[in-house]
C-alpha positions as a Markdown table, in Angstrom:
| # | Residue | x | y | z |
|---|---|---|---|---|
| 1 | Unk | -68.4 | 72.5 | -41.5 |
| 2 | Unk | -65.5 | 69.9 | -42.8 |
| 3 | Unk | -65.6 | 66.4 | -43.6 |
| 4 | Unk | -63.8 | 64.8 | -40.7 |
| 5 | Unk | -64.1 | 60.7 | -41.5 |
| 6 | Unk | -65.7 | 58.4 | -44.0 |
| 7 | Unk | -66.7 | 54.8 | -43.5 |
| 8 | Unk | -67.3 | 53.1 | -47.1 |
| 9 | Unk | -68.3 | 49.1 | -47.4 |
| 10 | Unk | -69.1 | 47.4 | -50.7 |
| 11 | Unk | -68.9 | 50.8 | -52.7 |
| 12 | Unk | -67.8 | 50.0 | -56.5 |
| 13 | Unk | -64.3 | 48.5 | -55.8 |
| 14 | Unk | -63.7 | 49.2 | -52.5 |
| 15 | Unk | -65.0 | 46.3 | -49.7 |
| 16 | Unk | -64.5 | 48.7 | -46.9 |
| 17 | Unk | -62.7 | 51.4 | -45.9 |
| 18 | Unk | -62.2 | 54.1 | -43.3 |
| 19 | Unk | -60.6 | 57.3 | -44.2 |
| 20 | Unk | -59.6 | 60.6 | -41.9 |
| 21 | Unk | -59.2 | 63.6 | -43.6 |
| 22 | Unk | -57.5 | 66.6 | -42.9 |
| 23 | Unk | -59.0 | 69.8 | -42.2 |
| 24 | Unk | -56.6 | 71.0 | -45.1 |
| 25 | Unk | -55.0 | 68.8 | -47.5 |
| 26 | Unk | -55.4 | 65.0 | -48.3 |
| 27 | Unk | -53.8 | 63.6 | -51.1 |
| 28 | Unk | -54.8 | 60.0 | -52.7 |
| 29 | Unk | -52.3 | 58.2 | -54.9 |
| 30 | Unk | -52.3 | 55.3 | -56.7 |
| 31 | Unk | -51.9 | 54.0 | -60.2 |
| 32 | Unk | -54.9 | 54.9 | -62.4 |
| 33 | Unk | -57.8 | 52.3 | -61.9 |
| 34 | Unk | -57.3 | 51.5 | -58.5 |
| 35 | Unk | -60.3 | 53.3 | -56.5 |
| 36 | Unk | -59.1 | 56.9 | -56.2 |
| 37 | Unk | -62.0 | 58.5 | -58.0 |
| 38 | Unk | -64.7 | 55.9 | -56.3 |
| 39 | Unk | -63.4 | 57.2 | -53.0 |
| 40 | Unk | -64.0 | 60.9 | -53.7 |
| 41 | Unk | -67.5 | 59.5 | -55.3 |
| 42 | Unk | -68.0 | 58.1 | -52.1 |
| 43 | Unk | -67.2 | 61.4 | -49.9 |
| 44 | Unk | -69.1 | 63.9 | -52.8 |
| 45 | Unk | -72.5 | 61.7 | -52.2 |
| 46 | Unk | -72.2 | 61.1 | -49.1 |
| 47 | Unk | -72.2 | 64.7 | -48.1 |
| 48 | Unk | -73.5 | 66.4 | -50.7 |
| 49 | Unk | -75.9 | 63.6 | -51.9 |
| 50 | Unk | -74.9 | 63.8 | -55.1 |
| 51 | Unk | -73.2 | 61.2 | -57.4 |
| 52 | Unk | -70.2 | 62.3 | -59.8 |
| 53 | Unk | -70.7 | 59.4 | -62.5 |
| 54 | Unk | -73.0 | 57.0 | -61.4 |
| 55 | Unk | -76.9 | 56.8 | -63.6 |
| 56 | Unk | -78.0 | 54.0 | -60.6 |
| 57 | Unk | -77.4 | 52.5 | -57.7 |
| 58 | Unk | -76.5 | 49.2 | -58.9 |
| 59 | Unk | -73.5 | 51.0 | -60.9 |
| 60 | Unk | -72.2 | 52.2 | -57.0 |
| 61 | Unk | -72.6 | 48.6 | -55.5 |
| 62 | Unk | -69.8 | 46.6 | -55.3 |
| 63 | Unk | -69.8 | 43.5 | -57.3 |
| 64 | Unk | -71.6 | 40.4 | -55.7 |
| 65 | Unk | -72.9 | 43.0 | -52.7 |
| 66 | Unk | -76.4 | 43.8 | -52.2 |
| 67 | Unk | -76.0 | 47.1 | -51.7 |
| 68 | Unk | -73.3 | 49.6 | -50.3 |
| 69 | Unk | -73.4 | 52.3 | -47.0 |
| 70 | Unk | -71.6 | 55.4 | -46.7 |
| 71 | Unk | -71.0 | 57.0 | -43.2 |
| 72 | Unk | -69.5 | 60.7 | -43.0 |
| 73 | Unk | -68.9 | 62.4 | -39.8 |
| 74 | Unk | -68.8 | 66.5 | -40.0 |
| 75 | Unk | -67.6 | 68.8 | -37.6 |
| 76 | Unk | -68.7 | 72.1 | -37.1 |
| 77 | Unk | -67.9 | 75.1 | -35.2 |
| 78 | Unk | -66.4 | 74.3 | -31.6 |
| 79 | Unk | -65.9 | 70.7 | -32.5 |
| 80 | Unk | -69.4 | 69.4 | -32.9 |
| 81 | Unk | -70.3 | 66.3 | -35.1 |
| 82 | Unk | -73.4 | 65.1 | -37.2 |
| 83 | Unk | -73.2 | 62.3 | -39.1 |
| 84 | Unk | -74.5 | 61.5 | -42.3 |
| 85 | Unk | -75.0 | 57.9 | -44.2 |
| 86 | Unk | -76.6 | 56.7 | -47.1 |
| 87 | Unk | -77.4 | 53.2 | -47.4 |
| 88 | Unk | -78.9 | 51.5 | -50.1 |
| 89 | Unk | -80.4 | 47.7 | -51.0 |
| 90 | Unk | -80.7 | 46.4 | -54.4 |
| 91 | Unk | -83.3 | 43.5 | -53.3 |
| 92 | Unk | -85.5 | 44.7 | -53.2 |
| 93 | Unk | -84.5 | 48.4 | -54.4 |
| 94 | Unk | -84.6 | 50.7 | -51.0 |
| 95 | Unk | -82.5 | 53.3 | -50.1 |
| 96 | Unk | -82.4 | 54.9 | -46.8 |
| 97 | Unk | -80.4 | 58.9 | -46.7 |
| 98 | Unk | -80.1 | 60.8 | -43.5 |
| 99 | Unk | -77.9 | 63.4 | -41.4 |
| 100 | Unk | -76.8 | 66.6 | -42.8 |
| 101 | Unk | -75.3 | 68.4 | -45.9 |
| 102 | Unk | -72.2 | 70.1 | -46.9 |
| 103 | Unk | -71.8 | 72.3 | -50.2 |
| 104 | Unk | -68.9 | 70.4 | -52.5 |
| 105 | Unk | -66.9 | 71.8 | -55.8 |
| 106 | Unk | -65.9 | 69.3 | -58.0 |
| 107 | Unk | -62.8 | 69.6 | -60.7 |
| 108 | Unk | -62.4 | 66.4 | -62.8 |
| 109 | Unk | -60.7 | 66.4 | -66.4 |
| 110 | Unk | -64.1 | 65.5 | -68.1 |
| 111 | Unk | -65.4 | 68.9 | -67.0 |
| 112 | Unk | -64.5 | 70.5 | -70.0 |
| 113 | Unk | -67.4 | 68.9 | -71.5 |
| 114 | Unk | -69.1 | 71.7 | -69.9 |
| 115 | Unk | -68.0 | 73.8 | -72.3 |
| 116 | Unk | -67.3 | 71.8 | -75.5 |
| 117 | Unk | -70.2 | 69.3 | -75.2 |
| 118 | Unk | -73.9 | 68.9 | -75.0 |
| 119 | Unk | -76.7 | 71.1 | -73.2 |
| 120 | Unk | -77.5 | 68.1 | -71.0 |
| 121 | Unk | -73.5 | 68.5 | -69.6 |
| 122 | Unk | -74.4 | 72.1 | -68.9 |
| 123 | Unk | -77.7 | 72.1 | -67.5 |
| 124 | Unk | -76.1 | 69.4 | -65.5 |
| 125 | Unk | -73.4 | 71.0 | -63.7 |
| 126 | Unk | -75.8 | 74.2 | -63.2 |
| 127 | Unk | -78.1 | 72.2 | -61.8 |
| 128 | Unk | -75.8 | 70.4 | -59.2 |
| 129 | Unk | -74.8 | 74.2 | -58.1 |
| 130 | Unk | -78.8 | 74.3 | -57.3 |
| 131 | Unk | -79.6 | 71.7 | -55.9 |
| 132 | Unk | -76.6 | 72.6 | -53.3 |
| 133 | Unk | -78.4 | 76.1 | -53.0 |
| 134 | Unk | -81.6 | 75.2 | -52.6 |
| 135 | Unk | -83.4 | 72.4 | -51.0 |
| 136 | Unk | -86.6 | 72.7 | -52.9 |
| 137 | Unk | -84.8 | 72.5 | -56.4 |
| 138 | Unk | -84.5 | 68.4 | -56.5 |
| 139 | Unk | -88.0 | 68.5 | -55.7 |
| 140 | Unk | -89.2 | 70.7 | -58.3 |
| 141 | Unk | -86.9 | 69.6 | -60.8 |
| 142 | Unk | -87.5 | 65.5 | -59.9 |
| 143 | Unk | -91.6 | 66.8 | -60.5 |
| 144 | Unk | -91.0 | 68.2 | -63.8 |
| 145 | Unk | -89.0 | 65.6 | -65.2 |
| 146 | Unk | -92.0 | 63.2 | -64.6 |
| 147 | Unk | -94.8 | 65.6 | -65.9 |
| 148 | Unk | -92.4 | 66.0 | -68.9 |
| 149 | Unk | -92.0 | 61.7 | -69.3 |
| 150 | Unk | -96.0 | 61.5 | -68.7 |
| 151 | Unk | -97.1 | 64.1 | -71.6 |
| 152 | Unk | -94.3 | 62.6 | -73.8 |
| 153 | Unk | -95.9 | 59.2 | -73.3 |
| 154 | Unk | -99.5 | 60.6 | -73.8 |
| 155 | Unk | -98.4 | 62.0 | -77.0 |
| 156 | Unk | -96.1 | 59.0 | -78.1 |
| 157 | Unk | -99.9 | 57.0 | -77.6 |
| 158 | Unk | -101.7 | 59.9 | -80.0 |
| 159 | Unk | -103.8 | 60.4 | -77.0 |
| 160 | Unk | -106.2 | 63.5 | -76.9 |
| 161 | Unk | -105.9 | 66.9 | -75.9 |
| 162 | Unk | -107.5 | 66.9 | -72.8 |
| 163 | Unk | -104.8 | 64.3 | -71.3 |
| 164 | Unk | -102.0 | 66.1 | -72.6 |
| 165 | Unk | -103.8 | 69.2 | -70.6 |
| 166 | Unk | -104.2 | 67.5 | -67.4 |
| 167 | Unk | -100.0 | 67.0 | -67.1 |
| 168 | Unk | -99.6 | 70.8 | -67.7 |
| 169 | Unk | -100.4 | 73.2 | -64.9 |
| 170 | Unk | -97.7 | 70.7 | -62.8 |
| 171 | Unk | -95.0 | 70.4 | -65.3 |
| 172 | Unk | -95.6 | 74.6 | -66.0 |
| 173 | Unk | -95.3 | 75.0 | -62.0 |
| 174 | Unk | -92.5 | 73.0 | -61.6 |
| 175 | Unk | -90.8 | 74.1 | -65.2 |
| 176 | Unk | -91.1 | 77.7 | -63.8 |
| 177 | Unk | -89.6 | 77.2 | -60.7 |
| 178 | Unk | -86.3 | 75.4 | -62.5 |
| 179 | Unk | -86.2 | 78.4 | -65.2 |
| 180 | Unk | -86.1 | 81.1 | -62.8 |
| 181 | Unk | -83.8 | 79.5 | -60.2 |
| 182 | Unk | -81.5 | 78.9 | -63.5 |
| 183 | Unk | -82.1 | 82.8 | -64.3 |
| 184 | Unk | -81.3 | 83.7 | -61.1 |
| 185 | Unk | -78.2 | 81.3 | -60.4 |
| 186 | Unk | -76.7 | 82.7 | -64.0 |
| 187 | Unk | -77.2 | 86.8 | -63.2 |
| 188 | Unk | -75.3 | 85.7 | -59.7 |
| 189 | Unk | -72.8 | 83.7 | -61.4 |
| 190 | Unk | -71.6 | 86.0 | -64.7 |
| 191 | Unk | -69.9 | 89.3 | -62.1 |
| 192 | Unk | -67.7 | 85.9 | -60.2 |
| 193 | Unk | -66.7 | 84.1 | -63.1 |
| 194 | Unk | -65.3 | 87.4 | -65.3 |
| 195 | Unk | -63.6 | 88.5 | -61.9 |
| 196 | Unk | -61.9 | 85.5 | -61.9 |
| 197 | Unk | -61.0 | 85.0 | -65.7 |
| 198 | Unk | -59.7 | 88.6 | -65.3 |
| 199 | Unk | -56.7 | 87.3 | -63.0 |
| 200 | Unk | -56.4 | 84.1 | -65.0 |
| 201 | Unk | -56.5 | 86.4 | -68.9 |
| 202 | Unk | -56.8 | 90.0 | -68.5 |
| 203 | Unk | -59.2 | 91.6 | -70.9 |
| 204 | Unk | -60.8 | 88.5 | -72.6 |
| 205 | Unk | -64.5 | 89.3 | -71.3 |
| 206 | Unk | -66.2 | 86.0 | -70.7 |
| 207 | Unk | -69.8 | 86.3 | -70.9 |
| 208 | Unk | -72.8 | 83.5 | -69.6 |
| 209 | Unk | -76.5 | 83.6 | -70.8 |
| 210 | Unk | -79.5 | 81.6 | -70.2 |
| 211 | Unk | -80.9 | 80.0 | -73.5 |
| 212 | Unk | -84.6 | 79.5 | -73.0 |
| 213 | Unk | -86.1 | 75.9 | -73.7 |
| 214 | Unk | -88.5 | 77.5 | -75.7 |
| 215 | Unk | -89.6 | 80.5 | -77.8 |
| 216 | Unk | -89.6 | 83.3 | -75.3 |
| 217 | Unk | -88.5 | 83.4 | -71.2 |
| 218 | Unk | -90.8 | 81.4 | -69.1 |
| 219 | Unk | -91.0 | 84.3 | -66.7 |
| 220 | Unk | -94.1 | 82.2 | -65.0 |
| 221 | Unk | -96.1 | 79.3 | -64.2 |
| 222 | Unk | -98.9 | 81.0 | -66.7 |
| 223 | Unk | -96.4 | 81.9 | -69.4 |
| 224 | Unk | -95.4 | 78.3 | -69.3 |
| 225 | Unk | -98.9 | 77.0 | -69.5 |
| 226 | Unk | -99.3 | 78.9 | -72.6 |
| 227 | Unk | -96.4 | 77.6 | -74.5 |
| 228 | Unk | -97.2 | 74.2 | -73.7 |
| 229 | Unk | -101.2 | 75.1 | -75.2 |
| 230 | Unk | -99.5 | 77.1 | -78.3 |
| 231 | Unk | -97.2 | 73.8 | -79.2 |
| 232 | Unk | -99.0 | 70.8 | -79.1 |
| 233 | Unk | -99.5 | 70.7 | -82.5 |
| 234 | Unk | -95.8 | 70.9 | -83.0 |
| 235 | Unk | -94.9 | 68.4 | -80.6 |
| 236 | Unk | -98.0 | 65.8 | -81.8 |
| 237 | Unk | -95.5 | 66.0 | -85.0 |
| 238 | Unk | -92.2 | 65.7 | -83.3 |
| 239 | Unk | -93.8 | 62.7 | -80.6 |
| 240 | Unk | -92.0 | 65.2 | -77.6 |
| 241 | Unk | -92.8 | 68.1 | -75.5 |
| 242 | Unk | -90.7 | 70.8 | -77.2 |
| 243 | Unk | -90.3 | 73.8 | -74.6 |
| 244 | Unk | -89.8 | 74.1 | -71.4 |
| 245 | Unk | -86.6 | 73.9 | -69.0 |
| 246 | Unk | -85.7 | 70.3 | -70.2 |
| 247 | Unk | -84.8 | 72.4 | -73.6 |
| 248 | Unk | -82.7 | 75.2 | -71.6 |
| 249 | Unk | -79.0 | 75.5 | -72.5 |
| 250 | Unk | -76.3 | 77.8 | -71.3 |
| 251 | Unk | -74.3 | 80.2 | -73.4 |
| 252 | Unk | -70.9 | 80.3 | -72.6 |
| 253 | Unk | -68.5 | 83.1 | -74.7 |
| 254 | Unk | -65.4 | 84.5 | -74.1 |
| 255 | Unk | -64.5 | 87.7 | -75.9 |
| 256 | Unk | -67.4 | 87.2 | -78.4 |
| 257 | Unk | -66.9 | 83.5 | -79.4 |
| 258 | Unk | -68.6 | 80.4 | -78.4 |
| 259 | Unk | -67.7 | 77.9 | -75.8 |
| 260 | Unk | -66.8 | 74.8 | -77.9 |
| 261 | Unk | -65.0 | 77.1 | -80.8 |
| 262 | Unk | -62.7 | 78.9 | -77.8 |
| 263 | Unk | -59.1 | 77.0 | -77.9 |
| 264 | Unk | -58.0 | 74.6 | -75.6 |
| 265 | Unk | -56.4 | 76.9 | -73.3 |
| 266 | Unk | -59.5 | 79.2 | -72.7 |
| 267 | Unk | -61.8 | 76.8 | -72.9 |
| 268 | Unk | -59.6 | 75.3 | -69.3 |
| 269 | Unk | -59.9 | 78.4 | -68.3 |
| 270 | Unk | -63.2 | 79.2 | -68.2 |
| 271 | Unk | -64.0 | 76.0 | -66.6 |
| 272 | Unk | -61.9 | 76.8 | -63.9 |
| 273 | Unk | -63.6 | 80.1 | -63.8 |
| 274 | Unk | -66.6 | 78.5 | -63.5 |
| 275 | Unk | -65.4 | 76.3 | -60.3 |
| 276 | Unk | -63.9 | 79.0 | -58.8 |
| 277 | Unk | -66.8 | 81.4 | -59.5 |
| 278 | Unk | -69.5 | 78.2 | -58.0 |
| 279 | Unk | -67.4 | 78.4 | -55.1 |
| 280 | Unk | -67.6 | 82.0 | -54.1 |
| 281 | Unk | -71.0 | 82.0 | -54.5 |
| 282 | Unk | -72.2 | 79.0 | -52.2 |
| 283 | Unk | -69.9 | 80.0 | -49.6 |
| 284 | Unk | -71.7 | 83.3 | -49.9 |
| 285 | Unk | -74.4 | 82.1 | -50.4 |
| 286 | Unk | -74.7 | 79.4 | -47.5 |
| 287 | Unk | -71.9 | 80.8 | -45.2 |
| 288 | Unk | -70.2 | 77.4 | -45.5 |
| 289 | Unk | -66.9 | 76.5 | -47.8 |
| 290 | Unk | -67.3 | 74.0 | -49.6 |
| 291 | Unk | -65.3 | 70.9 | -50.0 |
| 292 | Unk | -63.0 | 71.3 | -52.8 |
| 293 | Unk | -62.5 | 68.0 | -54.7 |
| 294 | Unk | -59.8 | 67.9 | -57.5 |
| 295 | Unk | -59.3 | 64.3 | -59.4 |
| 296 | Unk | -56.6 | 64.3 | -61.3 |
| 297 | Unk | -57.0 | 68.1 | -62.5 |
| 298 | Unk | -53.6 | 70.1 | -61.6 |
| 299 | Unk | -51.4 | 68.1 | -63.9 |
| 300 | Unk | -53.9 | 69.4 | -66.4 |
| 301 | Unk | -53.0 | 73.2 | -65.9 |
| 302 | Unk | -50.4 | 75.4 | -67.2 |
| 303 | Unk | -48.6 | 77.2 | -64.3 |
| 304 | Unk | -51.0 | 80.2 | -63.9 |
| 305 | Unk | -53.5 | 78.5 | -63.7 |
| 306 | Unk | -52.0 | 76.2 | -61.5 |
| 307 | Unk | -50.8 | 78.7 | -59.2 |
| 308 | Unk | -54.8 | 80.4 | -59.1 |
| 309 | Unk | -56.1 | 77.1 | -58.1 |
| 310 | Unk | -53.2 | 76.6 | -55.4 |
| 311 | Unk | -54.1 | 80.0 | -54.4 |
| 312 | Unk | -58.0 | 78.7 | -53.6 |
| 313 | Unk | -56.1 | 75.2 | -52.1 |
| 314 | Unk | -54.1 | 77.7 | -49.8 |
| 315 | Unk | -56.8 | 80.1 | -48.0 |
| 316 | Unk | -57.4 | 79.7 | -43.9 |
| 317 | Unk | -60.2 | 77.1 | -43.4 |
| 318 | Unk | -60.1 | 75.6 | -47.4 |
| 319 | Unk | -60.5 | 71.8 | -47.1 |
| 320 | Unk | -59.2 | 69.9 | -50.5 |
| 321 | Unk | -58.5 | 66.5 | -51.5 |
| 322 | Unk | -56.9 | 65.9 | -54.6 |
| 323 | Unk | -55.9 | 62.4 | -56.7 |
| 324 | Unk | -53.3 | 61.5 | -58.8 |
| 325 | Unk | -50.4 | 63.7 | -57.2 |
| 326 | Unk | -47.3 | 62.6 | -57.9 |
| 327 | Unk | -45.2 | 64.4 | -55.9 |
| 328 | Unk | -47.1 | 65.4 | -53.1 |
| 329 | Unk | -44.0 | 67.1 | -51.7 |
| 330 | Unk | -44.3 | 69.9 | -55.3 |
| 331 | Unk | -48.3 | 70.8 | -54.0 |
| 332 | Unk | -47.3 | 71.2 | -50.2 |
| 333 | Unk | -44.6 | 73.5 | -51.0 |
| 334 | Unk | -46.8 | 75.1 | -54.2 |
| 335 | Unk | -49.5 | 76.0 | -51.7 |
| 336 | Unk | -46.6 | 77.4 | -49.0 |
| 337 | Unk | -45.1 | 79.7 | -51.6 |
| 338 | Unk | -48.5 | 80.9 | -53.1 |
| 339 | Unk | -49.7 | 82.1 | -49.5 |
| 340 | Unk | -47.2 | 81.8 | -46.6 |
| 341 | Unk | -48.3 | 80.8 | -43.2 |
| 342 | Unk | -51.6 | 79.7 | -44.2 |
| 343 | Unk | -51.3 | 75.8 | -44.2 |
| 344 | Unk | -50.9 | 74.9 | -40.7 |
| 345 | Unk | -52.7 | 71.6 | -41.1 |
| 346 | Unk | -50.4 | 69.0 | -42.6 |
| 347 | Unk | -51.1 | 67.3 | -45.9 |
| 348 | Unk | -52.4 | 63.7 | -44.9 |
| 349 | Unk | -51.8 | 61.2 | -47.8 |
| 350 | Unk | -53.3 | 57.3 | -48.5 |
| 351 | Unk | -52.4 | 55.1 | -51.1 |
| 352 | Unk | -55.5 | 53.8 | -53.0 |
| 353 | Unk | -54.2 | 50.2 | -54.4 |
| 354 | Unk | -56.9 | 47.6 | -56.0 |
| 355 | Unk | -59.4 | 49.0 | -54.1 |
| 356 | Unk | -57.7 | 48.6 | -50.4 |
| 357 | Unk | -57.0 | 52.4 | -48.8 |
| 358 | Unk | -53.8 | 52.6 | -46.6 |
| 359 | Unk | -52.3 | 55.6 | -44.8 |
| 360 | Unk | -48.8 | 57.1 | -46.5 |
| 361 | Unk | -48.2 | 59.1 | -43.2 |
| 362 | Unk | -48.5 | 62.7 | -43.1 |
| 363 | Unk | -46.5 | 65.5 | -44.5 |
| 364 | Unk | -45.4 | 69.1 | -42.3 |
């Protein structure tokens, strides 16, 4: 499945556009602040259903606009299509999603925040990967953050233990379900992402672990249930449910040392480790390759790892769009030496200017 066109009106700066991309390489340039990123927001959600900045849907509408609707057409194996829009109202709030999905891996420079920022940044981009993976996990996830708002609340309001019971068997069903998918999607990640540090720094080891939001491994709805019981009077004290997978964070070494003490240039390389590693796995996983999505990310690399993304860019069937390129001429022929005769598609380019898209023509 690939992302064939993209119909955008009143998303953030854009009024309307419509955008065909290549089965292999398009390239968006522009000066920075023009609408590059908001059009690769507007792709990522509308095939993915996921957002790559935006807290609400006020933040994607346009300015003065009511709302904003997205329209992606996909093409599949012997030229079928499906489409699939999003369209949302701010008055009142409604929102109305249909059509199919695609997986989509991300690179942005703010993703090293992965590894030198917060456990919310972490749990984040894990839980992007499994949400793409598995259907049920924005459900379960969406459920657990509520049962986890409605106990806080109960204990902010010094109710009694009995209400603070009644929230628990769903937040430990729904809290267990998170926890082990997180389990599982680390044990399938760690093998991918030291293969690929390996090519990027030999003999570094880079190692990923599941911290527990909690005292021990929530290996179950029961075990759960049982923390939750054991810690009230804790969290009575601190006025917040205190375990659980809203605690979680993920460990992230190379060769012994943490994540945020690594240096720059491992720290860049894990992260692109991780990508690389996120996109191996749903491709395995769902027998689909994802949409690779670069902003403003290869002028950000040293050359080898340059050249290992260019590698990804360049395999049979690999559909990318990258920003900020300012020389799209350097990528094309990048991509040509790192794998010969595997680009037959050519690069198609658009200039992204004060929020107006315009076609640059298209490169051999």
């Amino acid at each position: 499945m690939q992302l064939a066109r993209l119909a955008l009106r009143n998303f953030r700066n854009i009024e309307a556009a419509e955008i065909d991309w290549s089965p292999a390489l398009t390239v968006l340039v522009g000066r920075n602040g023009q609408g590059k990123t908001n059009v690769l927001e507007a792709a990522t959600l509308a095939v993915s259903r996921h957002a790559l900045r935006a807290k609400s849907e006020r933040e994607l509408t346009r300015f003065g606009a009511d709302g904003y609707h997205l329209s992606a057409t996909l093409t599949g194996e012997g030229g079928t299509e499906q489409t699939a829009t999003r369209s949302v109202w701010l008055h009142p709030p409604r929102r109305r999603v249909a059509g199919p999905v695609m997986p989509v891996v991300t690179f942005s420079p703010d993703d090293l925040a992965v590894v030198k920022g917060s456990p919310d940044g972490r749990r984040e981009f894990f839980d992007r990967m499994l949400v793409q993976l598995f259907s049920r996990y924005r459900r379960e996830w969406s459920r657990y953050q509520r049962a986890v708002s409605q106990r806080n609340r109960a204990i902010k309001e010094d109710q009694p233990d009995a209400v603070l019971e009644g929230f628990e068997p769903l937040l430990a069903e729904s809290g267990a379900y998170c926890w082990q998918q997180r389990a599982w999607l680390l044990r399938e990640l760690g093998p991918l992402v030291e293969s690929v540090y390996e090519t990027l720094a030999p003999h570094e080891g880079p190692a990923l672990a599941l911290v527990a939001g909690g005292s021990e491994n929530i290996l179950d709805r029961g075990s759960l249930e049982s923390l939750l019981e054991r810690t009230r009077p804790q969290d009575r004290r601190r006025g917040a449910t205190s375990v659980g997978p809203h605690r979680d964070d993920v460990r992230l070494m190379v060769a012994g040392v943490e994540g945020r003490m690594l240096s720059q240039g491992q720290q860049r390389t894990l992260v692109l480790a991780l990508h690389l590693a996120c996109r191996r796995l749903l491709e395995r996983e769902l027998g689909v390759r994802p949409l690779l999505v670069l902003d403003d990310v290869l002028s950000e690399l040293d050359a080898p790892r340059r050249q290992a993304l260019l590698d990804v860019v360049a395999a049979a069937g690999q559909q990318t769009i990258v920003t900020d390129v300012t020389d799209v001429t350097d990528v094309a022929g990048a991509r040509a030496e790192s794998a010969p005769g595997v680009w037959p598609a050519a690069a198609w380019r658009y200039r992204v200017a004060d929020g107006r898209v315009s076609a640059l023509g298209r490169l051999p």
